[in-house]
C-alpha positions in Angstrom: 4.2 -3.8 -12.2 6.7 -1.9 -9.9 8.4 0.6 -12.2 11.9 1.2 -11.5 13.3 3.0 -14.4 15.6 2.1 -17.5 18.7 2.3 -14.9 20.0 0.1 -12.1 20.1 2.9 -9.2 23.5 2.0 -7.1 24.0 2.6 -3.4 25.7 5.8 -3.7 23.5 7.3 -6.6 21.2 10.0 -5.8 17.8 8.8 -4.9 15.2 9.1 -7.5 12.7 10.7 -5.6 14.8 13.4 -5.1 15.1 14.4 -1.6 18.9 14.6 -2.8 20.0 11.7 -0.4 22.5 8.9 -1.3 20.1 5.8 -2.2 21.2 3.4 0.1 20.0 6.0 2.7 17.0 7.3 1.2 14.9 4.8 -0.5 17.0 2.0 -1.0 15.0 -0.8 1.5 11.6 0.8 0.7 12.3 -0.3 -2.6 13.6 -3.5 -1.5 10.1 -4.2 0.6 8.3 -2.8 -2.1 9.4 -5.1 -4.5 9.0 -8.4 -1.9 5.4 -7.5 -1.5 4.9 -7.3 -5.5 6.4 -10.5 -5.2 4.0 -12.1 -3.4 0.9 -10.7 -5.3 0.1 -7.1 -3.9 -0.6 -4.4 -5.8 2.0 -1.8 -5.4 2.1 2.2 -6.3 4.2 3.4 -9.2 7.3 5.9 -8.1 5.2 8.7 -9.7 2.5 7.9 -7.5 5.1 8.7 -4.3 5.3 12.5 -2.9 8.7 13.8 -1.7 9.1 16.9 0.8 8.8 19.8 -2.0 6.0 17.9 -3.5 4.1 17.7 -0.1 4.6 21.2 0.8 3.6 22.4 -2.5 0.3 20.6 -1.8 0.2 22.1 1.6 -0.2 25.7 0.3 -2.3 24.9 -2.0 -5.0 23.4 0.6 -4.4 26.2 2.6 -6.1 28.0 -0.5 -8.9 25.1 -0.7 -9.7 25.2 3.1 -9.7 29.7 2.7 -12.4 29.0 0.3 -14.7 26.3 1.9 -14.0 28.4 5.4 -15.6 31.5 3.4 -18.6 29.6 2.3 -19.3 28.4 5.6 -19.5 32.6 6.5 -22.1 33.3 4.2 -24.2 30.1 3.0 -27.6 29.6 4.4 -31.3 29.8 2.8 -32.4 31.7 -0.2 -28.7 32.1 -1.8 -28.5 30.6 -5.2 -25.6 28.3 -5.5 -23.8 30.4 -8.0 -23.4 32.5 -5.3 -21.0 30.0 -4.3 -19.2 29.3 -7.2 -18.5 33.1 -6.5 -17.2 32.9 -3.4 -14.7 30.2 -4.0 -13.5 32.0 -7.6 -12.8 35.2 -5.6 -11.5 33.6 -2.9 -8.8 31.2 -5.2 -8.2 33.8 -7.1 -7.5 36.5 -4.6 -5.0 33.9 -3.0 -3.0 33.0 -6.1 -4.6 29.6 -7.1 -6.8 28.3 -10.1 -9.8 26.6 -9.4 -9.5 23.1 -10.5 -12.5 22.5 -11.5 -13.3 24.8 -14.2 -13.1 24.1 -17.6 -12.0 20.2 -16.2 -13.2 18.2 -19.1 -15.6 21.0 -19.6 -16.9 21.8 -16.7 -18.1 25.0 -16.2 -17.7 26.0 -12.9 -14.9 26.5 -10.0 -16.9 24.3 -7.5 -19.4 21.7 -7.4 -22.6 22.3 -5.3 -25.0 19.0 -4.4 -28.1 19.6 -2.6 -29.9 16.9 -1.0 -30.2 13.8 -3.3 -27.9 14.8 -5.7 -24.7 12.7 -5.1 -22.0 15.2 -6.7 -20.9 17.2 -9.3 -23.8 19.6 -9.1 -23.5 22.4 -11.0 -23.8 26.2 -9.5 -26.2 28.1 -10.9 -28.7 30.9 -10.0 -31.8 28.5 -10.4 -30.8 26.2 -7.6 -32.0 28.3 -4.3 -30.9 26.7 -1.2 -33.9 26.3 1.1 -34.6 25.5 4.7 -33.4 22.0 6.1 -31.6 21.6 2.9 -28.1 19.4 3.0 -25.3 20.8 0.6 -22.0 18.8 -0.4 -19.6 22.1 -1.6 -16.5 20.1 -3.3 -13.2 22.4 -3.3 -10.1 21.6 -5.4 -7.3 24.1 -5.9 -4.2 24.5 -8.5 -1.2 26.5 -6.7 2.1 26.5 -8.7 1.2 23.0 -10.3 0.1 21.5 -7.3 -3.2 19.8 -6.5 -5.7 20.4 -3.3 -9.2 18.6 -2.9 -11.8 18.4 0.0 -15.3 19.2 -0.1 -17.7 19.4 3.1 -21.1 19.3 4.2 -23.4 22.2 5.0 -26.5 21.8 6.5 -29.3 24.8 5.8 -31.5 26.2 8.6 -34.1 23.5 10.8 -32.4 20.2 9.0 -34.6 17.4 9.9 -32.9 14.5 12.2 -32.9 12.3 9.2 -31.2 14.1 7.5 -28.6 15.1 10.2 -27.8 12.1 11.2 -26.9 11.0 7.8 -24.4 14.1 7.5 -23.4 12.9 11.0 -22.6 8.9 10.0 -21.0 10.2 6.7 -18.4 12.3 8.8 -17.9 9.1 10.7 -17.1 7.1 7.9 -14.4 8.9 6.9 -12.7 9.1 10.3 -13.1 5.4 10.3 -11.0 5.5 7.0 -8.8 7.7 8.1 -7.9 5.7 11.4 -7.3 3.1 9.0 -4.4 4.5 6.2 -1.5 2.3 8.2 1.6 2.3 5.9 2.4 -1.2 4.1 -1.3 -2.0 4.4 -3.9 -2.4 1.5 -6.5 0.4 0.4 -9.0 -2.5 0.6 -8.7 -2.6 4.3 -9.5 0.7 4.8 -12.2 1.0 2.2 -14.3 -2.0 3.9 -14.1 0.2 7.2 -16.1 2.8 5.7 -18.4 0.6 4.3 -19.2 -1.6 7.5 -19.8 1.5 9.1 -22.0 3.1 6.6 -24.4 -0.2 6.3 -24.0 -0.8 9.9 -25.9 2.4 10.2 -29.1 1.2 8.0 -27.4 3.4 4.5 -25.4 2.6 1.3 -22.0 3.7 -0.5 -22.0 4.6 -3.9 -19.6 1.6 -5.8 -19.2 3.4 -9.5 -17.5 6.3 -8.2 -14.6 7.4 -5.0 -11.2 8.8 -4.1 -8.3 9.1 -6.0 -4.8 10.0 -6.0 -4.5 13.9 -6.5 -1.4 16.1 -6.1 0.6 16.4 -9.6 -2.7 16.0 -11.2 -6.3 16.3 -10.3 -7.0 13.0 -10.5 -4.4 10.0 -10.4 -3.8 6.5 -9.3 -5.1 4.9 -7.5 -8.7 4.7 -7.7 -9.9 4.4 -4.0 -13.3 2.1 -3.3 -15.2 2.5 -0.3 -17.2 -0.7 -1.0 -13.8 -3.0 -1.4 -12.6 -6.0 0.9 -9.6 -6.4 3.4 -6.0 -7.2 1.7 -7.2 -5.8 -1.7 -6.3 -2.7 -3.5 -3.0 -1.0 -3.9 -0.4 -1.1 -1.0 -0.8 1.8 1.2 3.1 3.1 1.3 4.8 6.3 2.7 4.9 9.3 0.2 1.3 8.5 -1.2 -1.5 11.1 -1.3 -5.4 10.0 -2.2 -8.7 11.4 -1.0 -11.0 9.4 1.4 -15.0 10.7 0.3 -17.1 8.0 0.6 -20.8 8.8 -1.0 -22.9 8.1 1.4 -27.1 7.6 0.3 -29.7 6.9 2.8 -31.4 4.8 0.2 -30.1 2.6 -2.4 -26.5 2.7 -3.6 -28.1 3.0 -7.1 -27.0 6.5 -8.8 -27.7 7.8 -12.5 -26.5 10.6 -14.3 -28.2 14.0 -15.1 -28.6 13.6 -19.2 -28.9 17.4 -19.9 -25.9 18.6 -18.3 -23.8 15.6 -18.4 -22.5 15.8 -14.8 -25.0 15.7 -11.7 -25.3 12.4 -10.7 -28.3 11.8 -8.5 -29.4 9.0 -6.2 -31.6 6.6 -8.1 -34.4 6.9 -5.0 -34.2 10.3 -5.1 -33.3 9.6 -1.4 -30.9 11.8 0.0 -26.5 11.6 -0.3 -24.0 12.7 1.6 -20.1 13.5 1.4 -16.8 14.6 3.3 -14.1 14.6 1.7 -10.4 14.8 3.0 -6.9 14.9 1.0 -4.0 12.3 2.6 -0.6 12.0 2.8 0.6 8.5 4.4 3.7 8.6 6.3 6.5 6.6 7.7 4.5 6.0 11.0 0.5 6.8 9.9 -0.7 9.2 8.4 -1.2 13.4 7.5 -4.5 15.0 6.5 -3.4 17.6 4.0 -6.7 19.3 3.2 -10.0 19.0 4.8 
């Protein structure tokens, strides 16, 4: 349900996301449509899901940190570097800048970045034993902490003489979520944007992974809502002004089928062993569209 606080807010009162404008001025009718469509069954976003000005900019320098780092790996990566060599890179690279890697030590993660080669899915795990080779595809997923603020994207690298398979796949993924993107319209549902991707994907012969997607991100690493890729038009939360998610559909040119790595408890892998691939982009929706924060 529509949470709006333990107080009536009047006209004249402050508005509670802060901006410091009267209500009746501020958020007073967003509210009031808000409320209509909750009404008449939608699913509708919390007031702690929705960003004011110093909360969007305070996401903004943080990406600028996020997109420093996966700008950095795209200088050095290429065959025969281990991916710890890029867990480096984006450590020194946050660090140097002023941020905190999200990732590490996140539920006990161990790294500041996750590295998935070929037909693992994602949260692959730097390490020195994991050499990237020749016509190798690499999803490098970035997510920054500046001042309490929240950044996330990830992108796709492809190693050296990558077969046309394989490109195309990175390709199609890319397209998906420009498709997605093209569809965050204020006061329209997450489902609508999600089934987007997902015609697109399977119109191109692949899958999307169902079990796992975007989020909301920008007080916290990960928040409301969840965001589906594999979801149906007029479903899913209300897309409304002020909210920031990711759009990263998981995109396998096999089966949609994924399983978990048992040892370290993080890598999930295609269940085909068929290769996966991922882009992933950090948006804010606006009054009139929308605002990619991070990418």
């Amino acid at each position: 349900m529509l949470h709006l606080g333990k107080h009536k807010i009047e006209r004249n009162d402050p508005c509670w996301c802060g901006s410091g404008r009267k209500y009746k001025t501020c958020h007073m009718r967003f509210d009031e449509r808000l409320r209509k469509m909750q009404i008449a069954g939608a699913i509708v976003p919390d007031r702690s899901l929705i960003k004011n000005r110093e909360m969007i900019d305070g996401i903004k320098r943080s990406a600028e940190i996020n997109m420093a780092c996966l700008d950095a790996v795209a200088k050095e990566i290429g065959a025969d570097m281990p991916t710890e060599d890029i867990d480096r890179i984006v450590y020194d690279t946050t660090v140097r800048m002023g941020g905190i890697p999200a990732p590490l030590h996140y539920e006990g993660f161990p790294k500041s970045v996750c590295t998935s080669i070929n037909e693992e899915v994602c949260h692959g795990i730097p390490d020195n034993k994991h050499i990237l080779k020749n016509g190798d595809i690499i999803n490098v997923d970035c997510s920054t902490i500046l001042d309490g603020y929240f950044s996330d994207s990830s992108r796709m690298y492809c190693i050296g003489d990558v077969s046309d398979e394989k490109r195309r796949l990175v390709e199609v993924t890319k397209e998906c979520v420009q498709i997605g993107l093209d569809a965050v319209i204020p006061w329209t549902f997450l489902g609508d944007m999600g089934s987007k991707v997902h015609e697109h994907a399977v119109k191109n012969g692949y899958s999307v992974v169902r079990e796992i997607g975007g989020h909301g991100i920008g007080l916290e690493f990960h928040e409301d809502p969840f965001v589906s890729y594999v979801s149906e038009p007029g479903t899913e939360m209300l897309m409304v002004p002020g909210m920031v998610f990711t759009i990263e559909p998981m995109v396998n040119m096999g089966t949609d089928r994924i399983y978990q790595d048992e040892k370290n408890g993080w890598t999930i892998y295609t269940q085909d062993h068929k290769p996966s691939a991922q882009w992933e982009i950090q948006v804010l929706v606006t009054d009139s569209g929308h605002e990619v924060l991070c990418w």
